[in-house]
PQR file of N, CA, C, O and H, with PARSE charges and radii, in Angstrom:
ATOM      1  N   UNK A   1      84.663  72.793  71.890 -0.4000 1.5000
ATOM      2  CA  UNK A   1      86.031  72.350  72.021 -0.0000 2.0000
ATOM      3  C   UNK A   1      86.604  71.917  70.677  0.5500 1.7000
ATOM      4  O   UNK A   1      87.666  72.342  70.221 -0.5500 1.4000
ATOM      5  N   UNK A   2      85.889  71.127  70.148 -0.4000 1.5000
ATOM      6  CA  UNK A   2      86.025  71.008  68.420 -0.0000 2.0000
ATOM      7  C   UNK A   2      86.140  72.207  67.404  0.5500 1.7000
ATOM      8  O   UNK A   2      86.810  71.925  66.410 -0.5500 1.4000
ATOM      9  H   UNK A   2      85.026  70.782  70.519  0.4000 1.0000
ATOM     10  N   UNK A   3      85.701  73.301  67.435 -0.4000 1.5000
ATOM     11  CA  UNK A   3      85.960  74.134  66.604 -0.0000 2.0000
ATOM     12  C   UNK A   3      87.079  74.987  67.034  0.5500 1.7000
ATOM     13  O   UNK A   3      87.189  75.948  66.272 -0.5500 1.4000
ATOM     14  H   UNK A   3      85.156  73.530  68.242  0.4000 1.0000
ATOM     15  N   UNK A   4      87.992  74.981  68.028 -0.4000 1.5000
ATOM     16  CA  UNK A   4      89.193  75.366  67.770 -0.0000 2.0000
ATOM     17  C   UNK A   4      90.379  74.985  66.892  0.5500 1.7000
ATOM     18  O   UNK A   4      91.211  75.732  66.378 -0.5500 1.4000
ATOM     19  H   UNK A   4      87.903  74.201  68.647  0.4000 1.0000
ATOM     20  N   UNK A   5      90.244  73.269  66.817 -0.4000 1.5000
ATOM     21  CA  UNK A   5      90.771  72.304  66.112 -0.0000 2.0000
ATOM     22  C   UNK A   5      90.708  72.523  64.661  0.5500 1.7000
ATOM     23  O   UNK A   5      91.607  72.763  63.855 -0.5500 1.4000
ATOM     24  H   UNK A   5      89.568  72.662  67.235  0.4000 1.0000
ATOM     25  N   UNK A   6      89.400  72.381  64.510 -0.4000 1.5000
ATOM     26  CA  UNK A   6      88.893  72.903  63.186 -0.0000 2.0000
ATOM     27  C   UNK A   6      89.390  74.307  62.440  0.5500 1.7000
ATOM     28  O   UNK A   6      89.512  74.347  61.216 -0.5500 1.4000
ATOM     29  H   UNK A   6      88.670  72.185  65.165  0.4000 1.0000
ATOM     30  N   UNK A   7      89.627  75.300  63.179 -0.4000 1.5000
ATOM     31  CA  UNK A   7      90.047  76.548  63.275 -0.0000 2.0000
ATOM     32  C   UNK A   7      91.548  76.576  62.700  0.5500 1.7000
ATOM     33  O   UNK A   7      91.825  77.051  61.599 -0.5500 1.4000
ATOM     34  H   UNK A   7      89.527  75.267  64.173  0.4000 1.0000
ATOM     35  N   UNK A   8      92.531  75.979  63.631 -0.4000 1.5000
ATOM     36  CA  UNK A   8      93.518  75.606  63.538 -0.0000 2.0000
ATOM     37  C   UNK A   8      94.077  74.834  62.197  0.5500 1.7000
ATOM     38  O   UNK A   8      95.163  75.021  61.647 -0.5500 1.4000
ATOM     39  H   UNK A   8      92.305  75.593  64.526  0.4000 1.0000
ATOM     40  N   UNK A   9      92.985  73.869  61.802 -0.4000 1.5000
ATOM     41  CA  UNK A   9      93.434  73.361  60.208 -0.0000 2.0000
ATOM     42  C   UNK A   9      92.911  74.194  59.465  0.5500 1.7000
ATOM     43  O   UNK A   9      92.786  73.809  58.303 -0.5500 1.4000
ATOM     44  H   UNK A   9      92.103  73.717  62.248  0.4000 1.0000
ATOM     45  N   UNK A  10      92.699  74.786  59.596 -0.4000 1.5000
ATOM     46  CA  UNK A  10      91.902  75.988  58.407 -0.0000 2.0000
ATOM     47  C   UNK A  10      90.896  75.131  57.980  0.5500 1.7000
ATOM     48  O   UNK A  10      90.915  74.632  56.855 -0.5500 1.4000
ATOM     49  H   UNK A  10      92.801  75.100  60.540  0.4000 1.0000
ATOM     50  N   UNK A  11      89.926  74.900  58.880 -0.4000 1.5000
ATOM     51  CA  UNK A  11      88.647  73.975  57.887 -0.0000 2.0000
ATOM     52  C   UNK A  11      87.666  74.557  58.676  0.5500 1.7000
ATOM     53  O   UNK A  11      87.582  74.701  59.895 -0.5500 1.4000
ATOM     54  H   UNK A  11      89.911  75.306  59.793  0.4000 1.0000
ATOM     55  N   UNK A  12      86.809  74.921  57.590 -0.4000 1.5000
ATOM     56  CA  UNK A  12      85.667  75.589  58.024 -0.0000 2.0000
ATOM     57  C   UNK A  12      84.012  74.885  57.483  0.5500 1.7000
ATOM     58  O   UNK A  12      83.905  74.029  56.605 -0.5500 1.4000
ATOM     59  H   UNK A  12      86.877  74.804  56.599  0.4000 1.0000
ATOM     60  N   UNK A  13      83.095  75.368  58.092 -0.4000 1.5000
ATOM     61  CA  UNK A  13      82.094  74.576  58.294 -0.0000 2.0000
ATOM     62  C   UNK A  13      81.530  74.540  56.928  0.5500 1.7000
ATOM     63  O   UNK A  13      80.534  73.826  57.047 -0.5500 1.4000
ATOM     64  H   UNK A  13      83.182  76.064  58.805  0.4000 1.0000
ATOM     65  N   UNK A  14      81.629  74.959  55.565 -0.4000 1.5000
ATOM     66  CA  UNK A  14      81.372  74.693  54.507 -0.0000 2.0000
ATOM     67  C   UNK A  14      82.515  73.439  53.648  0.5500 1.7000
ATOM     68  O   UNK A  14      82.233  72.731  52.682 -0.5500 1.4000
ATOM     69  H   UNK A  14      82.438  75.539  55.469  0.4000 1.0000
ATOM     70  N   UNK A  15      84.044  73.526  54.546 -0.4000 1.5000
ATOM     71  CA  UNK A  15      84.113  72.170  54.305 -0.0000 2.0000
ATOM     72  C   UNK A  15      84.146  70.888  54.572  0.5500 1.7000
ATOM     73  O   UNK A  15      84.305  69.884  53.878 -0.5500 1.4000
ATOM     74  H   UNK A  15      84.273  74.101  55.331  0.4000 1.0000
ATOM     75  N   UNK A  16      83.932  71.121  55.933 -0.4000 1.5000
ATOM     76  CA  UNK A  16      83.734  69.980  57.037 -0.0000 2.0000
ATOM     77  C   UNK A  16      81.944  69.115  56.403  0.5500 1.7000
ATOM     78  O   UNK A  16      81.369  68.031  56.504 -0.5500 1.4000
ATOM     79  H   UNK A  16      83.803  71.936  56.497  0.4000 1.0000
ATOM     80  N   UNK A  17      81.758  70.266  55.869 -0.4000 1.5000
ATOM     81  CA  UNK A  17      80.437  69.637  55.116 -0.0000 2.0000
ATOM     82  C   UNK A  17      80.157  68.561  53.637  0.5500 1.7000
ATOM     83  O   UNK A  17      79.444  67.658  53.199 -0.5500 1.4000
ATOM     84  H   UNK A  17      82.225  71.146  55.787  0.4000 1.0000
ATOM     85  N   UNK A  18      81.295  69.442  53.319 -0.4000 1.5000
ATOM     86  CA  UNK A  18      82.161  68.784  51.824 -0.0000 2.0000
ATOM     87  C   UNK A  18      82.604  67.519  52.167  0.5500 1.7000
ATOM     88  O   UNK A  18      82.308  66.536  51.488 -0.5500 1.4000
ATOM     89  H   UNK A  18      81.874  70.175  53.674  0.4000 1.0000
ATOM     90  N   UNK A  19      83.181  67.469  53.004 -0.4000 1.5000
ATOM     91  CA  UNK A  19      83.787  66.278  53.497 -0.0000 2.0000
ATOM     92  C   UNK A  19      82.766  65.144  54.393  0.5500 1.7000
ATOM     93  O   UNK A  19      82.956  63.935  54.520 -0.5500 1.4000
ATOM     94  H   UNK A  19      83.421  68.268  53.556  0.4000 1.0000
ATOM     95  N   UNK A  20      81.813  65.846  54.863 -0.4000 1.5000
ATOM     96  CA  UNK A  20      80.495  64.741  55.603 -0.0000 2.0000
ATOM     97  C   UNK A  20      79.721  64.014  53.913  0.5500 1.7000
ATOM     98  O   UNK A  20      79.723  62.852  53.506 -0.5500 1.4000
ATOM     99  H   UNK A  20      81.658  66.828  54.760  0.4000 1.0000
ATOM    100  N   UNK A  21      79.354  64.817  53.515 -0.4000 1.5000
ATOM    101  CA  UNK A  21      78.954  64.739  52.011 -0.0000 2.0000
ATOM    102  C   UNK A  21      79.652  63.895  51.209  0.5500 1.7000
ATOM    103  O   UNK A  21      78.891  63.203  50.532 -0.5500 1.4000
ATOM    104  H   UNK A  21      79.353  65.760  53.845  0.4000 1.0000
ATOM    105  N   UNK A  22      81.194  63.612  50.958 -0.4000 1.5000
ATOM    106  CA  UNK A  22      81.773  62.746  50.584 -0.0000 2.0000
ATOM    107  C   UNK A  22      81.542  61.541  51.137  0.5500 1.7000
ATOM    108  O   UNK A  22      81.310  60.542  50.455 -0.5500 1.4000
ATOM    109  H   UNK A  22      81.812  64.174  51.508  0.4000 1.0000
ATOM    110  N   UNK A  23      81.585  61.547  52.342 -0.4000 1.5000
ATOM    111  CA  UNK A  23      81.751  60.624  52.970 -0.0000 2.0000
ATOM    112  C   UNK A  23      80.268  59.318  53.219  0.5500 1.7000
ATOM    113  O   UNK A  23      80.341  58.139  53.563 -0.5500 1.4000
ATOM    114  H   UNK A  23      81.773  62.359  52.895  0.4000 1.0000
ATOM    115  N   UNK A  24      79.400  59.919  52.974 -0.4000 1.5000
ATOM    116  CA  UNK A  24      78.218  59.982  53.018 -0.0000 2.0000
ATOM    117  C   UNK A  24      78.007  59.175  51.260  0.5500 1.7000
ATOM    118  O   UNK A  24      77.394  58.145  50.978 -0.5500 1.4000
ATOM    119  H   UNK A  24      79.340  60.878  52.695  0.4000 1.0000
ATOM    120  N   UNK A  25      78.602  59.906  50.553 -0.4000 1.5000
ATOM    121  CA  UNK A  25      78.697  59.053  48.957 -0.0000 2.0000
ATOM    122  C   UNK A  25      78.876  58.234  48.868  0.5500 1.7000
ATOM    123  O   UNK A  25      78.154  57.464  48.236 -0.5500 1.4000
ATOM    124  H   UNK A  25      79.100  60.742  50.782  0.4000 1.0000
ATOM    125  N   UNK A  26      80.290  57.798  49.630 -0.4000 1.5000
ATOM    126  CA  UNK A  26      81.089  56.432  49.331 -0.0000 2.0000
ATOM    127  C   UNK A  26      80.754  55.524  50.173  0.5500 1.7000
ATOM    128  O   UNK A  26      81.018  54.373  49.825 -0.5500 1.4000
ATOM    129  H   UNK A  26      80.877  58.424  50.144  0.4000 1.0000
ATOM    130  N   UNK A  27      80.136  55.703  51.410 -0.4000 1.5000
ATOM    131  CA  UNK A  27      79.215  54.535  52.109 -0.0000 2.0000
ATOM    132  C   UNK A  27      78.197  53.991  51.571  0.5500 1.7000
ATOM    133  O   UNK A  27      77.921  52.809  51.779 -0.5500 1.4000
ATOM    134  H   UNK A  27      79.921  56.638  51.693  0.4000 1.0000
ATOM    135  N   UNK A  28      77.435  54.831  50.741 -0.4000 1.5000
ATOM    136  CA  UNK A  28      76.014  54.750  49.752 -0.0000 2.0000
ATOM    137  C   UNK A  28      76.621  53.798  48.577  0.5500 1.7000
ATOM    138  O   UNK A  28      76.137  52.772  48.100 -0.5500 1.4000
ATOM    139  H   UNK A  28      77.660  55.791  50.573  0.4000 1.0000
ATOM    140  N   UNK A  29      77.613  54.344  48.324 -0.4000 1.5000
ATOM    141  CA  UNK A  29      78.130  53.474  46.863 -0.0000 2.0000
ATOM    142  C   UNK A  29      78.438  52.035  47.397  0.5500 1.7000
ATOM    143  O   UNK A  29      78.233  51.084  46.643 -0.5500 1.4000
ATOM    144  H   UNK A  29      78.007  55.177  48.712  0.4000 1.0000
ATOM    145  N   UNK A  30      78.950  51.818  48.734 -0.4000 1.5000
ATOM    146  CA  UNK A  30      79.709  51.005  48.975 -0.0000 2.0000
ATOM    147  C   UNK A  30      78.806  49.756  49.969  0.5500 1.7000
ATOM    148  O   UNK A  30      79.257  48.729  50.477 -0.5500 1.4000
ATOM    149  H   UNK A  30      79.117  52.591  49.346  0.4000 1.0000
ATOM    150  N   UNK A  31      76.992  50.463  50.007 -0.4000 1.5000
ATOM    151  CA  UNK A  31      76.230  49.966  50.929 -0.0000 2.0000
ATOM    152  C   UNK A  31      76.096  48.705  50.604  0.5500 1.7000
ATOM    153  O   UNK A  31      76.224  48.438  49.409 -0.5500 1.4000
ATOM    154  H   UNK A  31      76.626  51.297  49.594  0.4000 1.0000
ATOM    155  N   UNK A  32      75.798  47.570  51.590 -0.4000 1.5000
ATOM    156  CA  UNK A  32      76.063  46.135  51.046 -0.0000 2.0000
ATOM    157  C   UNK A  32      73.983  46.046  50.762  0.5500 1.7000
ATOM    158  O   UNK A  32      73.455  45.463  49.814 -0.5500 1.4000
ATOM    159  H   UNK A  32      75.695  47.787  52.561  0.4000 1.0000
ATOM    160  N   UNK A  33      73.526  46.501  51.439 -0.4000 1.5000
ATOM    161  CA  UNK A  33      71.773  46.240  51.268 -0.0000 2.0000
ATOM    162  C   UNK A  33      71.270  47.665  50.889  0.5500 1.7000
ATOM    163  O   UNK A  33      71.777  48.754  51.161 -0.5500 1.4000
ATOM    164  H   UNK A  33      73.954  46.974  52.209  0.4000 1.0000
ATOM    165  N   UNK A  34      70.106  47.364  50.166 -0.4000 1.5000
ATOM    166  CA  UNK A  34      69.456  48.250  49.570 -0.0000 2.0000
ATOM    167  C   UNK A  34      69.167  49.498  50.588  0.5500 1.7000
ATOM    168  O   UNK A  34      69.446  50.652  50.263 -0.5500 1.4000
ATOM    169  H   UNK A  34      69.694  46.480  49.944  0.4000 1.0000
ATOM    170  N   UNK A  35      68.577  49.160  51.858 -0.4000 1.5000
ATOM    171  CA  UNK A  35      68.182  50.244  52.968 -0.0000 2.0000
ATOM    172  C   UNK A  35      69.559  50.754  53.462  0.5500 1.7000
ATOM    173  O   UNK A  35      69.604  51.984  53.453 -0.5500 1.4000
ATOM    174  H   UNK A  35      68.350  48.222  52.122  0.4000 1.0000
ATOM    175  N   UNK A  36      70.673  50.164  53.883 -0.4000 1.5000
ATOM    176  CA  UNK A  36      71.746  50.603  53.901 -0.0000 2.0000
ATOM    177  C   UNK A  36      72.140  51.865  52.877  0.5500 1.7000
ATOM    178  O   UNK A  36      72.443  52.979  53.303 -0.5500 1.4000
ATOM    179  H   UNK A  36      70.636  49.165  53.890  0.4000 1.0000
ATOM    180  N   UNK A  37      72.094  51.562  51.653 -0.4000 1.5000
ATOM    181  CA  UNK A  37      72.584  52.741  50.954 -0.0000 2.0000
ATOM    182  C   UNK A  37      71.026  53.346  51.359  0.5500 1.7000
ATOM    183  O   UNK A  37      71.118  53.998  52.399 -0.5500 1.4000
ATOM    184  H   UNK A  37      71.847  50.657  51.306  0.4000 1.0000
ATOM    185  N   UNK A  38      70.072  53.321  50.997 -0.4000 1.5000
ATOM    186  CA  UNK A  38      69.045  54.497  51.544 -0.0000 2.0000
ATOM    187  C   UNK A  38      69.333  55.439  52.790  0.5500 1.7000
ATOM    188  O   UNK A  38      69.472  56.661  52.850 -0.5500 1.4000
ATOM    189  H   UNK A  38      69.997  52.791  50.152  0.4000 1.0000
ATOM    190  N   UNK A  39      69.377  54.427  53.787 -0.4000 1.5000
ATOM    191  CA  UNK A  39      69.938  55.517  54.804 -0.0000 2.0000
ATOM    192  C   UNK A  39      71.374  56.279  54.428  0.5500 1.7000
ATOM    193  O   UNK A  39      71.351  57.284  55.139 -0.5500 1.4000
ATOM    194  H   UNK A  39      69.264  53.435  53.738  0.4000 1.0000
ATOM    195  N   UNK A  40      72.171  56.287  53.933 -0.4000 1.5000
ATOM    196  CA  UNK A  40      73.262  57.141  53.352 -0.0000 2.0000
ATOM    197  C   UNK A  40      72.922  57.843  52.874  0.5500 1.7000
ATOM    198  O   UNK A  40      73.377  58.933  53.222 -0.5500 1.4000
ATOM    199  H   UNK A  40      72.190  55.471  53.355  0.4000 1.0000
ATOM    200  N   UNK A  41      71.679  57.874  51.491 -0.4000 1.5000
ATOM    201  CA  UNK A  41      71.323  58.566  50.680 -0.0000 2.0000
ATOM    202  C   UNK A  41      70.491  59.595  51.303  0.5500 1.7000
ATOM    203  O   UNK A  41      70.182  60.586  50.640 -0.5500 1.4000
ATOM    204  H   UNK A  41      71.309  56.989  51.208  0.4000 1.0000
ATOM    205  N   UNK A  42      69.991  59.422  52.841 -0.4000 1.5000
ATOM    206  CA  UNK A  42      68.845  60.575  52.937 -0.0000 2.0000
ATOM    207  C   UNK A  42      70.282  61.335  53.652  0.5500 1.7000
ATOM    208  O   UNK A  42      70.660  62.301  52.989 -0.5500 1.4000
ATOM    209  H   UNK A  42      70.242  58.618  53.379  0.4000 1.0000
ATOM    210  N   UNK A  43      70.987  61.086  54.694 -0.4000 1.5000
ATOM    211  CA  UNK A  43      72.424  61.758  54.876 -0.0000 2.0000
ATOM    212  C   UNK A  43      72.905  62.357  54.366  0.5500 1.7000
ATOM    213  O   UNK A  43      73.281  63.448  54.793 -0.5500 1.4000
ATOM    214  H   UNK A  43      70.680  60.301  55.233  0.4000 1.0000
ATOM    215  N   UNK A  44      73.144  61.875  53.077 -0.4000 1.5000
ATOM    216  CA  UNK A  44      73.715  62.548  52.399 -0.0000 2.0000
ATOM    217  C   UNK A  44      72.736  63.935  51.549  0.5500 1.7000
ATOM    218  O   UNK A  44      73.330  65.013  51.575 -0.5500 1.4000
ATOM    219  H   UNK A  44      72.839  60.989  52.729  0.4000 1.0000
ATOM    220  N   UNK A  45      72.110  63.940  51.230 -0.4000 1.5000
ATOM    221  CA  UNK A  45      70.388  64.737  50.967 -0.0000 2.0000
ATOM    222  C   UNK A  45      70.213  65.776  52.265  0.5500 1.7000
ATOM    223  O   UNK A  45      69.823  66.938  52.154 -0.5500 1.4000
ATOM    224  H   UNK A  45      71.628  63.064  51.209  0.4000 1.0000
ATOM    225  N   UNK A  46      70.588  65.107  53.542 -0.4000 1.5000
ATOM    226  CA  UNK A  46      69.768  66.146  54.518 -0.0000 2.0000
ATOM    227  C   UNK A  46      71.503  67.192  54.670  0.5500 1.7000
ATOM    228  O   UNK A  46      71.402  68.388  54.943 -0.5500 1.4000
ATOM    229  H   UNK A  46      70.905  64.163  53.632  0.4000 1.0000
ATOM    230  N   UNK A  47      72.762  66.645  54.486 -0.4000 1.5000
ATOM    231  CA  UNK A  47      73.939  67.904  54.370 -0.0000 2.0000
ATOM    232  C   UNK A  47      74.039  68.509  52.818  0.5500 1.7000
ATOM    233  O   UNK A  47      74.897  69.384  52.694 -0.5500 1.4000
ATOM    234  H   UNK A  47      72.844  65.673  54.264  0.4000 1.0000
ATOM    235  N   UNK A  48      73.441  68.238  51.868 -0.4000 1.5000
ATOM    236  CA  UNK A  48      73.535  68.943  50.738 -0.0000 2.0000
ATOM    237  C   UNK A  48      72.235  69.851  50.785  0.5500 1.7000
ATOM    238  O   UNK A  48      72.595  70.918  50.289 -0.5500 1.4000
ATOM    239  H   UNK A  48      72.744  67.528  51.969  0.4000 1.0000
ATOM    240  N   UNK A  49      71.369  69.912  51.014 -0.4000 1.5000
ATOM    241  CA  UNK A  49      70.313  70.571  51.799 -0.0000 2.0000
ATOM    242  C   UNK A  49      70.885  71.746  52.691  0.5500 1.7000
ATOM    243  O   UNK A  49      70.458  72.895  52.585 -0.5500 1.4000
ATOM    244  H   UNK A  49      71.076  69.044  51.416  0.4000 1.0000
ATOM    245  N   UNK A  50      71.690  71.448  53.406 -0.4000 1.5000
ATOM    246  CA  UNK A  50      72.364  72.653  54.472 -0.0000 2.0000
ATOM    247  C   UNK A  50      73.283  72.966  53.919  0.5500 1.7000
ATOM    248  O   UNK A  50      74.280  72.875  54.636 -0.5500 1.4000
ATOM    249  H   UNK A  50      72.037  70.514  53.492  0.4000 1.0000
ATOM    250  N   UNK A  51      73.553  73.443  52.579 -0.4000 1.5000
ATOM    251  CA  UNK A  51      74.507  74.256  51.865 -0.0000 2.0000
ATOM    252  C   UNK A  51      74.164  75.420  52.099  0.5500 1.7000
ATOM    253  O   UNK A  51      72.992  75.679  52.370 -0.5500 1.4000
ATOM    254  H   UNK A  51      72.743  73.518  51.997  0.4000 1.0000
ATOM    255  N   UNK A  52      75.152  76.394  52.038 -0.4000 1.5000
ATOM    256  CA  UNK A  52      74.558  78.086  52.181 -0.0000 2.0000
ATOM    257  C   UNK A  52      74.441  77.925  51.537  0.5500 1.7000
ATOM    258  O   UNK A  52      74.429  76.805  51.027 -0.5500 1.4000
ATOM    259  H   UNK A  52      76.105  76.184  51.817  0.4000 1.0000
ATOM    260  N   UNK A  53      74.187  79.386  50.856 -0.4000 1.5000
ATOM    261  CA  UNK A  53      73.251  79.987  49.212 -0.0000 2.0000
ATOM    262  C   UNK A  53      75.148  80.574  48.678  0.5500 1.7000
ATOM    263  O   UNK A  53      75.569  80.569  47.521 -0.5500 1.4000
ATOM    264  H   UNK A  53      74.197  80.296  51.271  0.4000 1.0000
ATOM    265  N   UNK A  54      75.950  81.016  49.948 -0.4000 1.5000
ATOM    266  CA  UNK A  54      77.615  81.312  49.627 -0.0000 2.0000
ATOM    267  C   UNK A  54      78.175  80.361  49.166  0.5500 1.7000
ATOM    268  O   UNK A  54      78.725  80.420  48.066 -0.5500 1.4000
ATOM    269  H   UNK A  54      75.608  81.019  50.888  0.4000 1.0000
ATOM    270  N   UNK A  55      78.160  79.527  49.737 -0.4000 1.5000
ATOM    271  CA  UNK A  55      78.630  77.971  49.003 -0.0000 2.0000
ATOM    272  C   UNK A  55      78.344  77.720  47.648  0.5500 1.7000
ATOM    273  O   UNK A  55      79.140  77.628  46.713 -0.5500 1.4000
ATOM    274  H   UNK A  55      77.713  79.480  50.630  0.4000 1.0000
ATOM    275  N   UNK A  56      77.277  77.632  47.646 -0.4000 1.5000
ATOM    276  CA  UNK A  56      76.451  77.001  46.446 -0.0000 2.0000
ATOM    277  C   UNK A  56      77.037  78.080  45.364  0.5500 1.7000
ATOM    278  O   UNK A  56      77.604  77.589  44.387 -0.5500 1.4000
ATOM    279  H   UNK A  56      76.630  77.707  48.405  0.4000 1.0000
ATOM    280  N   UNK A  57      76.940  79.711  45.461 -0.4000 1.5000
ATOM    281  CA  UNK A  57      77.859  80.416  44.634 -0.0000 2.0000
ATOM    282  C   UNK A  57      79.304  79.984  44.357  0.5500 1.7000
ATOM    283  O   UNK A  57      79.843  79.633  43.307 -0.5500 1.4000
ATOM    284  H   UNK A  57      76.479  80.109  46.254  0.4000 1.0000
ATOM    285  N   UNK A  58      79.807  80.120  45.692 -0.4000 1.5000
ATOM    286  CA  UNK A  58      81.450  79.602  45.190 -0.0000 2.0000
ATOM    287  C   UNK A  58      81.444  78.354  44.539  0.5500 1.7000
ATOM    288  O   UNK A  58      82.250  78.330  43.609 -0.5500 1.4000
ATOM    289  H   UNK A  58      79.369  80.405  46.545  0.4000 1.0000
ATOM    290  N   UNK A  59      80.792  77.269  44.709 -0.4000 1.5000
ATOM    291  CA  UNK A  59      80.983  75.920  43.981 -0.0000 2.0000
ATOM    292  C   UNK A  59      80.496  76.400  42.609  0.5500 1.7000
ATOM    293  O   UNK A  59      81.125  75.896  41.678 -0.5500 1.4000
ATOM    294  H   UNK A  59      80.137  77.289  45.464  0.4000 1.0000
ATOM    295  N   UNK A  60      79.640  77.152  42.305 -0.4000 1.5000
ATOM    296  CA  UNK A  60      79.099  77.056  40.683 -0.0000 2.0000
ATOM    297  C   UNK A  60      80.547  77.905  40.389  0.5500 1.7000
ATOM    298  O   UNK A  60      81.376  77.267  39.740 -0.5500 1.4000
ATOM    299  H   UNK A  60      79.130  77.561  43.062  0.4000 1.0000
ATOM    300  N   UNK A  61      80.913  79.222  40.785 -0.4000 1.5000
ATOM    301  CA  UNK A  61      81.993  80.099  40.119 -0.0000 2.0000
ATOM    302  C   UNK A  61      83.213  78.545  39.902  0.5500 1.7000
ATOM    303  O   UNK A  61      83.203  77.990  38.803 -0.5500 1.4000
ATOM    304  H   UNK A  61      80.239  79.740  41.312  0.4000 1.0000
ATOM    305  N   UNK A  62      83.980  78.107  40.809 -0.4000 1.5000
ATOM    306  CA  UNK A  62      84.626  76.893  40.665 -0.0000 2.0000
ATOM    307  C   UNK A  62      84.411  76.327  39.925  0.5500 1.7000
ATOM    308  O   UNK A  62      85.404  76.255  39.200 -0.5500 1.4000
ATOM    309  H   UNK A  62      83.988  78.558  41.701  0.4000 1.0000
ATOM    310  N   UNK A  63      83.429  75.637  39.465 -0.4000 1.5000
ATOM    311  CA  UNK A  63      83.096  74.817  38.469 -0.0000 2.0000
ATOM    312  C   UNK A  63      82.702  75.570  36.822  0.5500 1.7000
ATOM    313  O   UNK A  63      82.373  74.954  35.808 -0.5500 1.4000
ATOM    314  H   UNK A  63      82.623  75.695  40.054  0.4000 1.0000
ATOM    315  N   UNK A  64      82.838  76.792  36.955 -0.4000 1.5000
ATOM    316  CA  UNK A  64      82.545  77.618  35.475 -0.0000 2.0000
ATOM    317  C   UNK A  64      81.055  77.540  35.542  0.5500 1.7000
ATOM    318  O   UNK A  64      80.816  78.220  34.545 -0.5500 1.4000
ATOM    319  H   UNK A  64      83.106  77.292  37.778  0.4000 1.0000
ATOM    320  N   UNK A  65      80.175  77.285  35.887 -0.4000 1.5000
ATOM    321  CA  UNK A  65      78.765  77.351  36.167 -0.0000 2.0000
ATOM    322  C   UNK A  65      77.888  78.468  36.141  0.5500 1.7000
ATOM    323  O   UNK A  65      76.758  78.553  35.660 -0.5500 1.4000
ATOM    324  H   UNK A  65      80.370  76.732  36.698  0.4000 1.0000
ATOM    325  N   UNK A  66      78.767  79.539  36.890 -0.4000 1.5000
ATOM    326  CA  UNK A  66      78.133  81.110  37.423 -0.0000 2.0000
ATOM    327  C   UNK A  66      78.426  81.805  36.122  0.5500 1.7000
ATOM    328  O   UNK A  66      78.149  82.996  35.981 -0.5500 1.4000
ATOM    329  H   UNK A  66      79.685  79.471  37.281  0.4000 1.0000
TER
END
């Protein structure tokens, strides 16, 4: 039922990931206890991990990298 929505904003699951990943940063940055940001940090680790190998191309071409 969610990915029609998703569909509809033009957001697709490489950036809905971008955006878990952000989000996932600034809780870590923002963790008040040490295990707090840990648990962010493996979160954030286990969606940068589930990058395609397409992604990971388009982000290096973007960034001048490739």
């Amino acid at each position: 039922m969610f990915e029609w929505f998703l569909r509809l904003l033009k957001i697709d699951q490489d950036s809905l990931r971008e955006i878990r990943i952000d989000d996932y940063r600034r809780k870590m940055l923002n963790a008040e206890t040490p295990t707090e940001a840990a648990f962010y940090w493996k979160l954030m680790k286990r969606e940068i991990s589930q990058r395609s190998e397409e992604q990971i191309a388009r982000m290096e071409r973007e960034r001048g990298i490739a």
